[in-house]
Backbone atoms as SQL, in Angstrom:
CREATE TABLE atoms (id INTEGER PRIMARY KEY, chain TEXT, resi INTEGER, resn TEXT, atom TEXT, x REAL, y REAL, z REAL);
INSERT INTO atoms VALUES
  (1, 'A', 1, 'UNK', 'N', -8.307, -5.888, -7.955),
  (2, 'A', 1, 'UNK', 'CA', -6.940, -6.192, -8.355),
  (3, 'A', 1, 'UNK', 'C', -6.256, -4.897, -8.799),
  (4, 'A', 2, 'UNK', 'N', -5.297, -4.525, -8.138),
  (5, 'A', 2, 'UNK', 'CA', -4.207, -3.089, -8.569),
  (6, 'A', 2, 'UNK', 'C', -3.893, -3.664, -9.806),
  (7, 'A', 3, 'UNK', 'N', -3.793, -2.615, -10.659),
  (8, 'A', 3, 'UNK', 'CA', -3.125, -2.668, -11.850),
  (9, 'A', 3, 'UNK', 'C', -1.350, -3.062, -11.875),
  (10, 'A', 4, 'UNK', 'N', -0.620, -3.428, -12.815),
  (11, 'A', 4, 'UNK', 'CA', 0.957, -3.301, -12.374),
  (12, 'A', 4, 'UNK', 'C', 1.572, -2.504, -12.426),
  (13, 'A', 5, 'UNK', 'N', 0.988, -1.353, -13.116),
  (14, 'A', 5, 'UNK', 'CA', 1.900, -0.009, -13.113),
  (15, 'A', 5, 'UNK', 'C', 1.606, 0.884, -11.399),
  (16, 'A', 6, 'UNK', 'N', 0.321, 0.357, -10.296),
  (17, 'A', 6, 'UNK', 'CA', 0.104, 1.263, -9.412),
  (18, 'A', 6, 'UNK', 'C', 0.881, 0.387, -8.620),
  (19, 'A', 7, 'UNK', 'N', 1.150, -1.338, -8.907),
  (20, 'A', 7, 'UNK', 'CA', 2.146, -1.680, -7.571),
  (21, 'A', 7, 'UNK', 'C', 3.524, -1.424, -7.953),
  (22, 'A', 8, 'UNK', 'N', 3.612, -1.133, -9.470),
  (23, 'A', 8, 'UNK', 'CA', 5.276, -0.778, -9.310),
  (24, 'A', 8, 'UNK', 'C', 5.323, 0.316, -8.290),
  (25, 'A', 9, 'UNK', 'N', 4.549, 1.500, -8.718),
  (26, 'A', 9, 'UNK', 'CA', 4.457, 3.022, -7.919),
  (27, 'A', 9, 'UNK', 'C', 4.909, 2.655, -6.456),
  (28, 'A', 10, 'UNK', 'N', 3.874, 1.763, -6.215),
  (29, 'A', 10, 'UNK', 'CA', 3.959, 1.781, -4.532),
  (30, 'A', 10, 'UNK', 'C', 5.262, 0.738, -3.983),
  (31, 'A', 11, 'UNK', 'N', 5.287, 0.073, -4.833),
  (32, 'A', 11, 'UNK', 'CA', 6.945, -0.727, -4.420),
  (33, 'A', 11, 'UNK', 'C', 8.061, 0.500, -4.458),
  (34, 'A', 12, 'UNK', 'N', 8.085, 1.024, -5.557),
  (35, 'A', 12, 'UNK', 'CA', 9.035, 1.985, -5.590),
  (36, 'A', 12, 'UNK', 'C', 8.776, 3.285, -4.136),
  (37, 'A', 13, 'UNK', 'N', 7.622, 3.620, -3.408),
  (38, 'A', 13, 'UNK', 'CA', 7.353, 4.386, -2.658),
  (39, 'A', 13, 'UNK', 'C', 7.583, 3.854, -1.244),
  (40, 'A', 14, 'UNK', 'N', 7.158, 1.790, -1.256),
  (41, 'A', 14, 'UNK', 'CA', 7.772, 1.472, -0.103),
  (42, 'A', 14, 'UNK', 'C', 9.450, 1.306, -0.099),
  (43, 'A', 15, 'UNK', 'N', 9.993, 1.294, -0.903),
  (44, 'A', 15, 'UNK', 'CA', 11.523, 0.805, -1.303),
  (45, 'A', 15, 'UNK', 'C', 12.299, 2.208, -0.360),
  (46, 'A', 16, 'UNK', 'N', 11.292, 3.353, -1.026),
  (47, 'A', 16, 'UNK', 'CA', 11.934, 4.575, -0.824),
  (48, 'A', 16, 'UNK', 'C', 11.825, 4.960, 0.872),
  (49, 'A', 17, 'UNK', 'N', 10.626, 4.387, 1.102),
  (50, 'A', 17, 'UNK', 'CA', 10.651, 5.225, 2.475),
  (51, 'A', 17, 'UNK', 'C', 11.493, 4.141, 3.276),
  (52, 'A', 18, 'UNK', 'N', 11.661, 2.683, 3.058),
  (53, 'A', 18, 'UNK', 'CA', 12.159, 1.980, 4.036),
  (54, 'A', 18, 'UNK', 'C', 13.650, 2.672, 3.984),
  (55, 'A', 19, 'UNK', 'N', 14.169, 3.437, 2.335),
  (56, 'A', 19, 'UNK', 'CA', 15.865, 3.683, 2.264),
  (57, 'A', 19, 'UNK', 'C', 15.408, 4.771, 3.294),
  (58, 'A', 20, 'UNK', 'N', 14.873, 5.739, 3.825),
  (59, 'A', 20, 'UNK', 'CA', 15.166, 6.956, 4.143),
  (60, 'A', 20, 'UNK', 'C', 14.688, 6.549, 6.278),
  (61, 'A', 21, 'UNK', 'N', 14.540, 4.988, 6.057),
  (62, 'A', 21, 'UNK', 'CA', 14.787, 4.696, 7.567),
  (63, 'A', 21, 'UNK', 'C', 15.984, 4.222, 7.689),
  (64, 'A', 22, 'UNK', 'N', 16.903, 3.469, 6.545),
  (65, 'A', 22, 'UNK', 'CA', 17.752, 3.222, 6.842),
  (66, 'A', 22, 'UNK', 'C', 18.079, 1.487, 6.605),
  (67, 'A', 23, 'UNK', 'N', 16.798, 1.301, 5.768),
  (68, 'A', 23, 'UNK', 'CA', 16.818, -0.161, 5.550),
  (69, 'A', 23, 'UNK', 'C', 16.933, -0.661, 3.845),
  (70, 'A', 24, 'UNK', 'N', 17.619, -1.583, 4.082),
  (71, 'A', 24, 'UNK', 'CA', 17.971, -2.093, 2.587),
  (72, 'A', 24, 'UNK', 'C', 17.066, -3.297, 2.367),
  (73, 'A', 25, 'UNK', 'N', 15.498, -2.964, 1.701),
  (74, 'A', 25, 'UNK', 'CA', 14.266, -4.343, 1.557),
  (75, 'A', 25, 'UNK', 'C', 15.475, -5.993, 1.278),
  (76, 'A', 26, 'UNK', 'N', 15.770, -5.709, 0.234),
  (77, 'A', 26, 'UNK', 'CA', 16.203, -6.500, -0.752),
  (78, 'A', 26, 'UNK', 'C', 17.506, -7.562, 0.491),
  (79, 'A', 27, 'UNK', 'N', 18.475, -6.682, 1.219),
  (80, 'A', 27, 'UNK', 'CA', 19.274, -6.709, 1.920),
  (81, 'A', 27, 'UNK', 'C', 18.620, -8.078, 3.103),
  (82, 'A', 28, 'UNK', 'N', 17.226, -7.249, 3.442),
  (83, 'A', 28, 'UNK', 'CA', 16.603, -8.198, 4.799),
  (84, 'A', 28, 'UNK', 'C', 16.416, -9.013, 3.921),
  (85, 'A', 29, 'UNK', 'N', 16.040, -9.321, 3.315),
  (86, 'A', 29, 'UNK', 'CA', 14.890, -10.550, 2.395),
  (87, 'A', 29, 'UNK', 'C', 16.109, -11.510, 2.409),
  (88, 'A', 30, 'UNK', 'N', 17.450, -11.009, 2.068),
  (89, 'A', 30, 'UNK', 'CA', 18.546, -11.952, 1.670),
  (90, 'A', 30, 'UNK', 'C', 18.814, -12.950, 3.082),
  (91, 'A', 31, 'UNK', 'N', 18.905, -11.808, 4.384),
  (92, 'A', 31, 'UNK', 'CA', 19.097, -12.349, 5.534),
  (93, 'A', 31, 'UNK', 'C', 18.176, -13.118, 6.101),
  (94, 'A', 32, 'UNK', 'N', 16.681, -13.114, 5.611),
  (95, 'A', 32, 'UNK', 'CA', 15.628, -13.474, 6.426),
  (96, 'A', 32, 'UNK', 'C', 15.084, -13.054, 6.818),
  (97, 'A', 33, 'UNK', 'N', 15.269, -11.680, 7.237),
  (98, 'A', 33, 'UNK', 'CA', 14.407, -10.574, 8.131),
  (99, 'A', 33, 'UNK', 'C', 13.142, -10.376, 7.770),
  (100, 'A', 34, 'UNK', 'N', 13.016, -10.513, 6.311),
  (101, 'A', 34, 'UNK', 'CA', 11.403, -10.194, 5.808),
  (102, 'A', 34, 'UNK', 'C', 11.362, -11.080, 4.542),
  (103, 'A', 35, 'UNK', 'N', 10.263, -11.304, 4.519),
  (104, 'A', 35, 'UNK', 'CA', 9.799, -13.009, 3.241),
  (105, 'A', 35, 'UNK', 'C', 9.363, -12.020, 2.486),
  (106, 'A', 36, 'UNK', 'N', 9.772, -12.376, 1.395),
  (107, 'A', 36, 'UNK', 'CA', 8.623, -11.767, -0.286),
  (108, 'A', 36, 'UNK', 'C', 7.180, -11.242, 0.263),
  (109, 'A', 37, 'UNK', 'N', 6.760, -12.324, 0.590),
  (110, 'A', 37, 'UNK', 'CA', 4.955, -12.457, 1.331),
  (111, 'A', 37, 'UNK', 'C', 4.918, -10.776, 2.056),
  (112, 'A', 38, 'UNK', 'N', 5.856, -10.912, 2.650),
  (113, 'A', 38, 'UNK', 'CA', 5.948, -10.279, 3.778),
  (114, 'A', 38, 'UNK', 'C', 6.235, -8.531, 3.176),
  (115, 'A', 39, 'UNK', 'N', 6.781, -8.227, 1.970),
  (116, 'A', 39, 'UNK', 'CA', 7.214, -7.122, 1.075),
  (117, 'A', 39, 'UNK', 'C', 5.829, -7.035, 0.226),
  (118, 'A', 40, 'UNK', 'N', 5.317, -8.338, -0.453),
  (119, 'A', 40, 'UNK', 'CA', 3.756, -8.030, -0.990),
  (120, 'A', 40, 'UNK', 'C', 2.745, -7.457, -0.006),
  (121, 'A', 41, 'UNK', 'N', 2.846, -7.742, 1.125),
  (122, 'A', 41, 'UNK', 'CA', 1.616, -7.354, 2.041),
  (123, 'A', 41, 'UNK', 'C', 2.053, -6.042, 2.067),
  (124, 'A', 42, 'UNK', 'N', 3.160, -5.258, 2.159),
  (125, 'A', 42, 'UNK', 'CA', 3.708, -3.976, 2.465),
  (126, 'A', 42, 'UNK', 'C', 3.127, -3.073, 1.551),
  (127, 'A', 43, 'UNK', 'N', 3.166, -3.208, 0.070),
  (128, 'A', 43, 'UNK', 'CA', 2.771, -2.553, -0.860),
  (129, 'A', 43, 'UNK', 'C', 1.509, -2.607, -1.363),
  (130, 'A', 44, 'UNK', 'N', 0.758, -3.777, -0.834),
  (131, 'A', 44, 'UNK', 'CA', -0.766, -3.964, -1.183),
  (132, 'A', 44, 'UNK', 'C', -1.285, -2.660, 0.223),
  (133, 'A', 45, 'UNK', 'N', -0.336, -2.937, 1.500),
  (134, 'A', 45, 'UNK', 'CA', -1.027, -1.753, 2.308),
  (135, 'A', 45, 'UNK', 'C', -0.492, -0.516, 1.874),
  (136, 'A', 46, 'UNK', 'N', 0.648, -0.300, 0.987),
  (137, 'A', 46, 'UNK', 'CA', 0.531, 1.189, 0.258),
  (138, 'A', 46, 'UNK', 'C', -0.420, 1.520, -0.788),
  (139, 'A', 47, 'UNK', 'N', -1.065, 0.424, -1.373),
  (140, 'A', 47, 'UNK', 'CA', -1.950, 1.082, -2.090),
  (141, 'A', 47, 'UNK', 'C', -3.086, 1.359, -1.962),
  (142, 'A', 48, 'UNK', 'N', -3.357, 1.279, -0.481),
  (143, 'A', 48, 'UNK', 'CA', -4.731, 1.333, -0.286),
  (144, 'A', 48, 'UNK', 'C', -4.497, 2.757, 1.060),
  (145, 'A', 49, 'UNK', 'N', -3.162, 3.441, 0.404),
  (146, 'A', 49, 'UNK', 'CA', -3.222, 4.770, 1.473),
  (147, 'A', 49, 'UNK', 'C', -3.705, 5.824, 0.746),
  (148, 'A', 50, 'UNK', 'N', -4.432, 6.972, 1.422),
  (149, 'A', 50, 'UNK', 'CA', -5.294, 8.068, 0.864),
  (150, 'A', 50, 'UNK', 'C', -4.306, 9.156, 1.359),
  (151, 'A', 51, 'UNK', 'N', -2.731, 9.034, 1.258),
  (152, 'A', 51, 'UNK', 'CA', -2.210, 10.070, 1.606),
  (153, 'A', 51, 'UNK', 'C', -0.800, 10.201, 0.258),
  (154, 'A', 52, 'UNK', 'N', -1.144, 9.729, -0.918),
  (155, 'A', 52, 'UNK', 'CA', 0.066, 9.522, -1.417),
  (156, 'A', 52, 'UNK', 'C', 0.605, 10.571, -1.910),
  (157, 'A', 53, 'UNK', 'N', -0.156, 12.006, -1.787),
  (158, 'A', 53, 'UNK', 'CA', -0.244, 12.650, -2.054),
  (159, 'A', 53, 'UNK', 'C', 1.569, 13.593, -0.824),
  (160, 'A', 54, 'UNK', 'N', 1.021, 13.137, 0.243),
  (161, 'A', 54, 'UNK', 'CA', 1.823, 13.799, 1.027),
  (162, 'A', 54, 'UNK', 'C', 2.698, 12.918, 0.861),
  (163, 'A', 55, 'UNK', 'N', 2.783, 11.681, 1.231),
  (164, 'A', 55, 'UNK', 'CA', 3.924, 10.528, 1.114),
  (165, 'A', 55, 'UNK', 'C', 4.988, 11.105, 0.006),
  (166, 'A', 56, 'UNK', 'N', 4.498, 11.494, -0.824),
  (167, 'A', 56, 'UNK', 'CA', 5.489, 11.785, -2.298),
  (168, 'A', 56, 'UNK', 'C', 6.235, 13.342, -1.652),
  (169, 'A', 57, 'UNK', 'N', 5.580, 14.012, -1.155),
  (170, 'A', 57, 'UNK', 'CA', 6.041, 15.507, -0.838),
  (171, 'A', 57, 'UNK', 'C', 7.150, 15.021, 0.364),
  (172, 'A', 58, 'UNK', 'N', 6.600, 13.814, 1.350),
  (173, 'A', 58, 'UNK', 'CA', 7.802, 13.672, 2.863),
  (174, 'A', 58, 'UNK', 'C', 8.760, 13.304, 2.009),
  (175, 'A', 59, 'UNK', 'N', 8.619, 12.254, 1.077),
  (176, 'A', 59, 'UNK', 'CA', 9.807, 11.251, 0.909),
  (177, 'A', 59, 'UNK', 'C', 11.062, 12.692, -0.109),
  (178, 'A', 60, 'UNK', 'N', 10.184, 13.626, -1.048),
  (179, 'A', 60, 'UNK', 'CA', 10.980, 14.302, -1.271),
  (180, 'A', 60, 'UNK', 'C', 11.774, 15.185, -0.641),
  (181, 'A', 61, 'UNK', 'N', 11.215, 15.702, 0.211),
  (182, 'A', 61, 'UNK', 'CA', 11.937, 16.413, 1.587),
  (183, 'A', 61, 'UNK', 'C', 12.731, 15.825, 1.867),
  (184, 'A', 62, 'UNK', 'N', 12.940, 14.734, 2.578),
  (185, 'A', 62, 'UNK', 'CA', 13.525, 13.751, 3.239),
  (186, 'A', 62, 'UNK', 'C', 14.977, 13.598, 2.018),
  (187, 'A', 63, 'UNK', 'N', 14.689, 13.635, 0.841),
  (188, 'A', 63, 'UNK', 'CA', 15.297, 13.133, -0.416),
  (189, 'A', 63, 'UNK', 'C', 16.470, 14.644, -0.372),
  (190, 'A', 64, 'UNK', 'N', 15.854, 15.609, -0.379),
  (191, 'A', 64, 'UNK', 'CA', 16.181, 16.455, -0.609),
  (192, 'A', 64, 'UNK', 'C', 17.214, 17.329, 0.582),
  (193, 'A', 65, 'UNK', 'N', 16.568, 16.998, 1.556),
  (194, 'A', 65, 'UNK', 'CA', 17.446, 17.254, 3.315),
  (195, 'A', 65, 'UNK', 'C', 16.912, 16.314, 4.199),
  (196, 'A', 66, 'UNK', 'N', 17.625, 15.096, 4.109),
  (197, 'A', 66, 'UNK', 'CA', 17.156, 14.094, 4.738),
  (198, 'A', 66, 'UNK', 'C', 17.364, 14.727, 6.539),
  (199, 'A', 67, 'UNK', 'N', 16.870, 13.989, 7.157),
  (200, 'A', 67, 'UNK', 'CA', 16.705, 14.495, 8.923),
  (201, 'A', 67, 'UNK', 'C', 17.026, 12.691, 9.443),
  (202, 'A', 68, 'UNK', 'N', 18.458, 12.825, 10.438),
  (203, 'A', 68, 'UNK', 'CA', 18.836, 11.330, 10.699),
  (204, 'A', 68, 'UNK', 'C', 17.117, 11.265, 11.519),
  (205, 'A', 69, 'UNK', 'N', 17.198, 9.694, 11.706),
  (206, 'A', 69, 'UNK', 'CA', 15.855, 9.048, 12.798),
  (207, 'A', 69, 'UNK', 'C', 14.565, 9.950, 12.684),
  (208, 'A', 70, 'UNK', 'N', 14.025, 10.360, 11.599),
  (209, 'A', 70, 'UNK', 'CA', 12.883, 10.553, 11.098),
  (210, 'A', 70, 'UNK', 'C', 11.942, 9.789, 11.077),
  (211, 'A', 71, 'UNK', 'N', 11.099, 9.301, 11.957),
  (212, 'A', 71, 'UNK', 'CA', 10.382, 8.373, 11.808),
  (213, 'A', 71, 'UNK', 'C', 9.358, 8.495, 9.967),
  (214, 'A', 72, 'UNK', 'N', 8.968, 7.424, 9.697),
  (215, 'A', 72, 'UNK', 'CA', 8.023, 7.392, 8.732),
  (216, 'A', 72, 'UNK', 'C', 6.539, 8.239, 9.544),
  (217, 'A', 73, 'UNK', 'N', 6.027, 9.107, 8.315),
  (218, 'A', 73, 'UNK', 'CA', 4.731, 10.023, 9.076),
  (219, 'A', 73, 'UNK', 'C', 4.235, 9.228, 9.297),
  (220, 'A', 74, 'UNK', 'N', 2.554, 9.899, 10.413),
  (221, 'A', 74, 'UNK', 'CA', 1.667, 9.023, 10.994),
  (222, 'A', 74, 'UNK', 'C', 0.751, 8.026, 10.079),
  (223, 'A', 75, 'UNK', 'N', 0.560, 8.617, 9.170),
  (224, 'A', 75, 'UNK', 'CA', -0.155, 7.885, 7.826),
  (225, 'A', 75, 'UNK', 'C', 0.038, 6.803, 7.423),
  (226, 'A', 76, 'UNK', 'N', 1.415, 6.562, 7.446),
  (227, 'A', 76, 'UNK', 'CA', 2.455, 5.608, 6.574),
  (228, 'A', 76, 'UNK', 'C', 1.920, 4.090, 7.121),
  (229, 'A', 77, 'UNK', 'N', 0.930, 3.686, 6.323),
  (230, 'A', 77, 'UNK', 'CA', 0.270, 2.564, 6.554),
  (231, 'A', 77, 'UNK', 'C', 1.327, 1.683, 7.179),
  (232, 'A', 78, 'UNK', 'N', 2.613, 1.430, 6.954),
  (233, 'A', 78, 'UNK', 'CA', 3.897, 0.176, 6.982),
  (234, 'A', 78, 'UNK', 'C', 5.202, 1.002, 8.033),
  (235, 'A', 79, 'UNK', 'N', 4.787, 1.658, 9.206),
  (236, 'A', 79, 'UNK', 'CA', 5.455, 2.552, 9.584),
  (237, 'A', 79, 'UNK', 'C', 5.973, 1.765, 10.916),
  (238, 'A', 80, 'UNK', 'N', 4.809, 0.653, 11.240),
  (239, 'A', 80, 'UNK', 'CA', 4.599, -0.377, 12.536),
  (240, 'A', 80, 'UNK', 'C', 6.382, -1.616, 11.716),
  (241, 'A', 81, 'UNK', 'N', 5.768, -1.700, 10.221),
  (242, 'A', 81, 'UNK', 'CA', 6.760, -3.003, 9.892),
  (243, 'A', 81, 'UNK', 'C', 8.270, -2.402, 9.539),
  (244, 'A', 82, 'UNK', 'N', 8.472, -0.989, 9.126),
  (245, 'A', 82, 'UNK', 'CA', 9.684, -0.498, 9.688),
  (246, 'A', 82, 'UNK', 'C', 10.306, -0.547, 10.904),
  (247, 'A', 83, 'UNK', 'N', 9.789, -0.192, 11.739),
  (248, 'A', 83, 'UNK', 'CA', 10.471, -0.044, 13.233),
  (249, 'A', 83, 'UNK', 'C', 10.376, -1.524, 13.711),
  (250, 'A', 84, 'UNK', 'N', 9.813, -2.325, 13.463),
  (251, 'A', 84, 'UNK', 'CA', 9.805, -3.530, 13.768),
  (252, 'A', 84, 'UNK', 'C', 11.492, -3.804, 13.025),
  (253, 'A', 85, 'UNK', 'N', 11.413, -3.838, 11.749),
  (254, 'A', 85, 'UNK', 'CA', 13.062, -4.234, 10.877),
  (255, 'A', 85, 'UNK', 'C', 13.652, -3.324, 11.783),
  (256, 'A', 86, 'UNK', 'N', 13.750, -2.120, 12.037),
  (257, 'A', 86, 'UNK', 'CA', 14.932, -1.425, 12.742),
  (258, 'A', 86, 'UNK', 'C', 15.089, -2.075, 14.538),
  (259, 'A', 87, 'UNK', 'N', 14.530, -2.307, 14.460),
  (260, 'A', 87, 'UNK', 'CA', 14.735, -3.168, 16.063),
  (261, 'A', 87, 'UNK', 'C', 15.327, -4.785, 15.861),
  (262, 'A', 88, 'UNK', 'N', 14.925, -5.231, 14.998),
  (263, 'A', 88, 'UNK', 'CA', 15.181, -6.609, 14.982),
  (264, 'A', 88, 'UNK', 'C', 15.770, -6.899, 13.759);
């Protein structure tokens, strides 16, 4: 069981990378696009990534001089359920 302070981390890390594709979580959830269920599974697979290390360094880059259509890096456990929301 993650503690609640490591799924805030990683909610706040998926929140961030979905803003820097261009997606508003909260926004789909309203429309339907993605179920709660569907945002818990996202962040249970961020916490079980061995790269958060870099994740924190892209998303600041990105933060810092964002690059339009940047895909999420190869790592990015939830990179399949982004481009899935950006298509559909």
């Amino acid at each position: 069981m993650q503690s609640k302070d490591t799924l805030k981390r990683h909610a706040a890390l998926v929140d961030h990378m979905a803003g820097t594709q261009g997606l508003d979580l909260e926004e789909l959830i309203l429309r339907g696009k993605l179920t709660i269920s569907e945002l818990d599974d996202a962040v249970l697979r961020c916490t079980a990534c061995t790269s958060l290390g870099s994740c924190k360094h892209w998303l600041a880059a990105m933060t810092a001089e964002p690059e339009a259509d940047a895909p999420p890096p190869a790592y990015c456990r939830n990179k399949t359920m982004f481009a899935d929301l950006q298509g559909g």
